[in-house]
Residue, then its C-alpha position, 0 to 999 in steps of 0.5 A: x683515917x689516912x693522913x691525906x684525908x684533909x687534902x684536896x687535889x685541883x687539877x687545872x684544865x687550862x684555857x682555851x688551849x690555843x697552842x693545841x688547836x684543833x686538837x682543842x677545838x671540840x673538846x677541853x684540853x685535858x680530854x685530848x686523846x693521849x697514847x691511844x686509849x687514853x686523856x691527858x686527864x688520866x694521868x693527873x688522876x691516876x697519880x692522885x689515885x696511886x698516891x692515895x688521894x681521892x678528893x680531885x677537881x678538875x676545873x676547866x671552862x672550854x668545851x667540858x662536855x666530852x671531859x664530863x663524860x670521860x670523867x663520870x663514866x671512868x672514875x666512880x669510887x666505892x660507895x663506901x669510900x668518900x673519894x671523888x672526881x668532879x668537873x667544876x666549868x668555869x660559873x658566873x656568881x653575884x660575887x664573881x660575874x667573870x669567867x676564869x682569868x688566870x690559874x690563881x683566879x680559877x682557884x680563887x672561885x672554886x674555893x666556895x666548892x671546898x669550903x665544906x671539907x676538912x681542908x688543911x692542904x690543897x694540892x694543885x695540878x696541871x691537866x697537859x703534863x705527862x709524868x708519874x709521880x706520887x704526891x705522898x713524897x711532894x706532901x712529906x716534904x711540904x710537912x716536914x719544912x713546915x711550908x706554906x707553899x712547896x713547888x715541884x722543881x726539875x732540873x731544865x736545859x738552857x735551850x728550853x729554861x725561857x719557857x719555866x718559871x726559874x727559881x734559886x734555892x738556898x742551901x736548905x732547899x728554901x726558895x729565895x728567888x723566882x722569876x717567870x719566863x726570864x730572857x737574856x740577862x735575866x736568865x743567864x742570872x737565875x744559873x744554879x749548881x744543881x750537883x746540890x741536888x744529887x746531879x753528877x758534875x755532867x749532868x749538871x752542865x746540862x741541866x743548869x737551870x731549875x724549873x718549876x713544874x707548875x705543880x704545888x702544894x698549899x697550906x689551905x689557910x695560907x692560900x686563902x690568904x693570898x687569894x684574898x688579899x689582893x684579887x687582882x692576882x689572877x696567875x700563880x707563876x707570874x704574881x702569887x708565887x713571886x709575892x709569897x717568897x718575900x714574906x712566907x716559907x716556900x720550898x723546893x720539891x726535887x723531881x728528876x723522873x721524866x716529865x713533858x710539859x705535852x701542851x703544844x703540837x709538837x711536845x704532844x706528838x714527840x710524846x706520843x710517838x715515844x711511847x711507841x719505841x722499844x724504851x719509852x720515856x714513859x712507861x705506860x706499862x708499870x703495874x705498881x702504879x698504873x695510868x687509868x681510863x674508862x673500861x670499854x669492853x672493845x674486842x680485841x684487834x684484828x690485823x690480817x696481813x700487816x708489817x707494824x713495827x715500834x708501833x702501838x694498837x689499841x683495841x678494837x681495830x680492823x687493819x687489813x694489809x697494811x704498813x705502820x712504822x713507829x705510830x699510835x694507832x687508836x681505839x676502834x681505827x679502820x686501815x685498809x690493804x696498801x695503807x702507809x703510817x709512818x710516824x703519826x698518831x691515828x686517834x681512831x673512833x668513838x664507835x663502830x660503823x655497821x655493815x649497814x653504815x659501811x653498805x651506805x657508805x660505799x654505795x653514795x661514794x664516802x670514804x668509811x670511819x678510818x683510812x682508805x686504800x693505798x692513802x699514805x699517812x706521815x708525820x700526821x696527826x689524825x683525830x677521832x672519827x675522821x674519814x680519809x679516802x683511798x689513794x691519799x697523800x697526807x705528806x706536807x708535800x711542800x714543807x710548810x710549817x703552818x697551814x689552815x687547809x679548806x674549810x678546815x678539813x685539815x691543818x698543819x702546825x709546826x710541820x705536822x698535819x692535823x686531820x681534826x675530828x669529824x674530818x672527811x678528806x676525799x679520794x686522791x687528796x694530796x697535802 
C-alpha cells in the first residue's frame, strides 16, 4: 500500500472561462486543445499519474460534455488498480440548490462524493496551469511541517505580481501574510527577499515577489472544518486562505521550474507558440515523466513540397506545398498549395472528411476541413474543424485589439484572430 493511497487530488475546471472565449464557447475550459494533440487537462492528470496519484476529480460546471469524453476514453486505469478519473459537473441537491459559486464552494459540495474514501489529504489543482511538477516533493513537505495547508508558491515579477495572490513567509518557510491581487501601496508591502529561497542576488532583483500558484495541499479534516464553518466563503484565495493563516500552520512550497498560468488568450498562445521553438519552456518530450492524451491511432502526416520551420505537426495531416514559421499545427489539418502560417496555432479536426465529403464540397462551392489555397494565416488562432477558403487574409489588417466578426465566424482578442470552431470563413475574406 503506497502512502498516497489515502490522498484525493480535485482538479478545478474553472467557470465559464470568459477570458478564453471562444475558445470556451463550445467546450469546459480544461478540454481546450493544448500543443496540437493535447487538453489542458492532460497536464494536471498527467502529473497526478507521474506522482503516483490516482484518485482524481475533475470538477467543472460549463460545457462538460466534450471534457467527459476526452477523459472516459483516455484515462482508463488497470481493473486491478483502484486509481480513477472522474468528471463531477456542477449538480443541484436539497442541501446545495445552487451551482458552483467559487473555488472553495466547488470543494464545498463535492465533498459528499469523497466522503466514502480514506481520506487523510486532498490535494487541489487547477485545470488552465502548464507546468510539470511531482506532488510527492509538495506532499513531503506538507508532512514534514505538519501543515494544515501547504500552497505552492513561485517567485514572481513586479510587472505581473497584481495578478497572484502574494504572500510573505517567516524564516522557516511558514506563512505569515497573505493578500490577493494587491495594488499600489499594498503590493509594494508584500516585497520579500526571495535569495532565502536559493535565488541568486540578480534573480532575486527580478523576482521580488512570492506568488501563490493557486495549488494546495489540505489536511482533509481541516478543511472540513473551514468549509464548514462559515459557508459563505465561496474562494480559497480571496477568503479560506487569508482565514487559515490567523489561526492554522500554513506553509510555503518553493517551486522555481517553469509554470504559465495559460488561462487568457494571450498566455494561452505565447504558450503555444513556445513549444514549437527550438528550447521550449516546456518540454513536452521528457520520457521520465511524460504528458498523456487519448491514443487515436491516426496516420502519420503527409507533407509534400512544404518549407516548415520552428513549427510542430501533429498526426494525421495533409500539407501540400505549403509554407509554416513557428506554428502549431493540429490533429488531422488539411493545408493546401501556396498556404502561409505564421505564428498561429491550427487546432486541426475531430475527423477526416472522405472523398465523397471533399466531391460535395467542391461541387456546391464550400471551402473543405482545413485551409484553402494561397489563404495567409498570421498571429491566428484557428480551432477545430473550421473551414477557411482559398485566397484568405487572416492578417488583422487594421490592427485592432478586440473584434467580434459577423455572426461570430471570427474574432480577435488582444491582437490575435480567433477562428471558433465549426467556423467557416469564404473565398477571398480579408481580416
Amino acid at each position: 500500500m503506497s502512502q498516497y493511497d489515502n490522498v484525493v487530488s480535485v482538479i478545478l475546471g474553472g467557470g465559464a472561462g470568459t477570458r478564453l472565449f471562444p475558445l470556451t464557447k463550445e467546450r469546459a475550459k480544461p478540454a481546450v486543445p493544448l500543443g496540437g494533440k493535447y487538453r489542458l487537462i492532460d497536464v494536471p492528470v498527467s502529473n497526478c499519474i507521474n506522482s503516483g496519484l490516482t484518485h482524481i476529480f475533475v470538477l467543472t460546471q460549463f460545457n462538460s460534455a466534450s471534457l467527459n469524453r476526452h477523459i472516459s476514453r483516455t484515462y482508463r486505469f488497470s481493473t486491478f488498480s483502484t486509481g480513477f478519473v472522474e468528471v463531477l459537473a456542477a449538480e443541484q441537491r436539497n442541501d446545495s440548490p445552487e451551482w458552483f459559486q467559487g473555488t472553495a464552494d466547488a470543494v464545498r459540495q463535492m465533498i459528499p462524493h469523497i466522503r466514502d474514501f480514506k481520506v487523510d489529504t486532498v490535494l487541489i489543482l487547477s485545470g488552465d496551469h502548464l507546468y510539470r511538477m511531482d506532488y510527492r516533493k509538495f506532499l513531503e513537505r506538507h508532512y514534514e511541517t505538519n501543515a494544515d495547508v501547504t500552497i505552492s508558491v513561485i517567485p514572481c515579477r513586479p510587472d505581473e505580481a497584481e495578478g497572484f495572490g502574494l504572500l510573505k513567509t517567516d524564516a522557516d518557510g511558514r506563512i505569515v501574510e497573505f493578500k490577493e491581487k494587491p495594488k499600489a501601496e499594498a503590493l509594494e508591502s508584500m516585497r520579500v527577499d526571495t535569495t532565502t529561497f536559493g535565488l541568486s542576488a540578480e534573480q532575486a532583483a527580478a523576482r521580488p515577489f512570492l506568488a501563490s500558484m493557486g495549488i494546495y495541499v489540505f489536511n482533509y479534516k481541516r478543511l472540513i472544518e473551514l468549509l464548514s464553518e462559515d459557508t459563505s466563503r465561496l474562494d480559497f484565495g480571496k477568503e479560506i486562505i487569508p482565514q487559515s493563516i490567523k489561526s492554522l500552520n500554513v506553509q510555503s512550497h518553493f517551486y522555481q521550474d517553469y509554470w504559465e498560468d495559460i488561462g487568457t488568450i494571450k498566455a494561452f498562445f505565447d504558450a503555444n507558440l513556445d513549444l514549437a521553438s527550438p528550447l521550449p519552456k516546456f518540454n513536452f518530450f521528457d520520457t521520465e515523466s511524460p504528458i498523456y492524451t487519448r491514443s487515436r491511432y491516426l496516420p502519420p502526416s503527409k507533407i509534400h513540397n512544404c518549407d516548415i520551420d520552428n513549427s510542430m505537426i501533429s498526426e494525421g495531416c495533409i500539407l501540400s506545398g505549403m509554407h509554416a514559421r513557428n506554428s502549431i499545427i493540429g490533429l488531422r489539418s488539411r493545408i493546401d498549395a501556396g498556404a502561409r502560417v505564421e505564428n498561429s496555432i491550427i487546432m486541426g479536426s475531430d475527423y477526416f472528411e472522405s472523398l465523397t465529403d471533399l466531391t460535395r464540397n467542391a461541387e456546391a462551392r464550400i471551402a473543405h476541413i482545413g485551409i484553402g489555397k494561397n489563404t495567409i494565416v498570421r498571429r491566428a488562432i484557428v480551432d477545430k474543424n473550421a473551414r477557411i477558403g482559398n485566397n484568405v487574409q487572416l492578417i488583422n489588417i487594421e490592427g485592432v485589439e478586440t473584434l467580434d466578426g459577423p455572426k461570430g465566424s471570427y474574432f480577435v482578442r488582444e491582437g490575435i484572430i480567433i477562428v471558433p470552431k465549426n467556423a467557416y470563413i469564404p473565398d477571398g475574406t480579408i481580416v
